[in-house]
C-alpha positions in Angstrom: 13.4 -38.2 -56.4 11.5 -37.4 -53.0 11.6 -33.6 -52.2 9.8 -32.3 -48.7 8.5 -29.0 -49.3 6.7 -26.7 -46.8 4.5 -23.7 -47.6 4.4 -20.5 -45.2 2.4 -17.7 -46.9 3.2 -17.7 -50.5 6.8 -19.6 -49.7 7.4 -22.2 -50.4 10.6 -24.4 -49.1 11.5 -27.4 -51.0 14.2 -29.9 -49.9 15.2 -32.7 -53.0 17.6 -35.5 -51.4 20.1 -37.4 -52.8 21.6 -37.4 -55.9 20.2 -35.3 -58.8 21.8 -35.7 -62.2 20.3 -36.8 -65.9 19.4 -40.0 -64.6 16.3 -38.2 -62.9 16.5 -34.5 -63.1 13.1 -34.3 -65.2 11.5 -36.1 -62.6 13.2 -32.9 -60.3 12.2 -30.8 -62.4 8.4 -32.1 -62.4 8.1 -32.3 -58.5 9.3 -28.6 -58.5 6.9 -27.4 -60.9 4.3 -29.3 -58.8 5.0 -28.0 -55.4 4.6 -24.3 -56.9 1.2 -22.8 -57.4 0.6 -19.4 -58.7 -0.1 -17.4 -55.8 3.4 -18.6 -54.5 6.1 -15.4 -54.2 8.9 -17.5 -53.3 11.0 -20.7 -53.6 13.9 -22.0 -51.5 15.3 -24.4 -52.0 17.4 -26.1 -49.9 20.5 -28.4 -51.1 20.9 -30.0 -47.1 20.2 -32.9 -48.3 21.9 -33.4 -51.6 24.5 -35.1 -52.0 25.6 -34.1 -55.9 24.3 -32.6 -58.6 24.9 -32.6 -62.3 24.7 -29.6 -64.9 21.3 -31.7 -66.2 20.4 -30.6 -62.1 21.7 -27.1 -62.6 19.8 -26.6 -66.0 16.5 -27.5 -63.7 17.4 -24.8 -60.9 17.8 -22.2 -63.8 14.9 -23.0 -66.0 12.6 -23.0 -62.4 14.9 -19.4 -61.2 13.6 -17.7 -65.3 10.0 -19.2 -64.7 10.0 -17.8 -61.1 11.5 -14.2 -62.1 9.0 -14.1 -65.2 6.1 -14.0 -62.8 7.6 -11.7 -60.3 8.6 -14.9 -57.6 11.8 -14.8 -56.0 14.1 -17.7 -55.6 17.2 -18.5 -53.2 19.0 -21.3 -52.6 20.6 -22.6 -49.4 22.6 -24.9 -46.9 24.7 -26.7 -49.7 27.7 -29.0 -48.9 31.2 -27.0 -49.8 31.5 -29.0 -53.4 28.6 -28.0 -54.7 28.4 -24.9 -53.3 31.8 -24.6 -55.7 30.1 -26.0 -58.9 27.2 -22.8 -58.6 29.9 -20.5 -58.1 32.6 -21.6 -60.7 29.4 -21.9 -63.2 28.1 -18.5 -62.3 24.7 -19.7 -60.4 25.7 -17.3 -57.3 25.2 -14.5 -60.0 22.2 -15.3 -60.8 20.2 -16.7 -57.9 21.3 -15.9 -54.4 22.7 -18.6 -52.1 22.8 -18.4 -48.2 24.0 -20.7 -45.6 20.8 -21.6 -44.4 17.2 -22.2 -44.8 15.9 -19.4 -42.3 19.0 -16.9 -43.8 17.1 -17.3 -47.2 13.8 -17.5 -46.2 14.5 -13.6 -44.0 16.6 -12.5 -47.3 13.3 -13.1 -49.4 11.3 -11.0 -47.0 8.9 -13.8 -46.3 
């Protein structure tokens, strides 16, 4: 599962492609957890280039969002295609982590 991130003072943006389901959401899960250090105070994470994702996916994005708010990190997520934009919103994710329409939207609502 190939994810681009880029760091700019303490945020980080990360960028996951394709599809991300049980077939490989550990692996998502373990290229998340690598791209953050500790002196990071922010994720965004950007769904532009996902095409689907399963609750297995969703379950990474919330266990990452609870590790995150823990240490005092923020978390957004951004420019998603309309169906999954849906599936966080009928499950409740827009709730719980904030979504905006694009990368820089997030990246300003963090304050980074």
């Amino acid at each position: 599962m190939p994810i681009d991130t880029e760091r700019d003072n303490g945020t980080v943006v990360a960028r996951p492609s394709g599809r991300i389901d049980s077939s490989n959401s550990r692996e998502f899960q373990s290229e998340l957890e690598a791209a953050l250090t500790d002196s990071d105070t922010a994720l965004v994470l950007s769904f532009e280039n996902v095409d689907y994702i399963s609750s297995a996916g969703m379950r990474v994005v919330l266990l990452t969002a609870r590790g995150l708010q823990r240490r005092r990190a923020k978390i957004a997520l951004c420019s998603m295609n309309e169906s999954i934009r849906a599936v966080f919103k009928i499950s409740g994710f827009d709730k719980i982590v904030p979504i905006h329409e694009s990368t820089a939207e997030a990246v300003t609502a963090l304050g980074a």
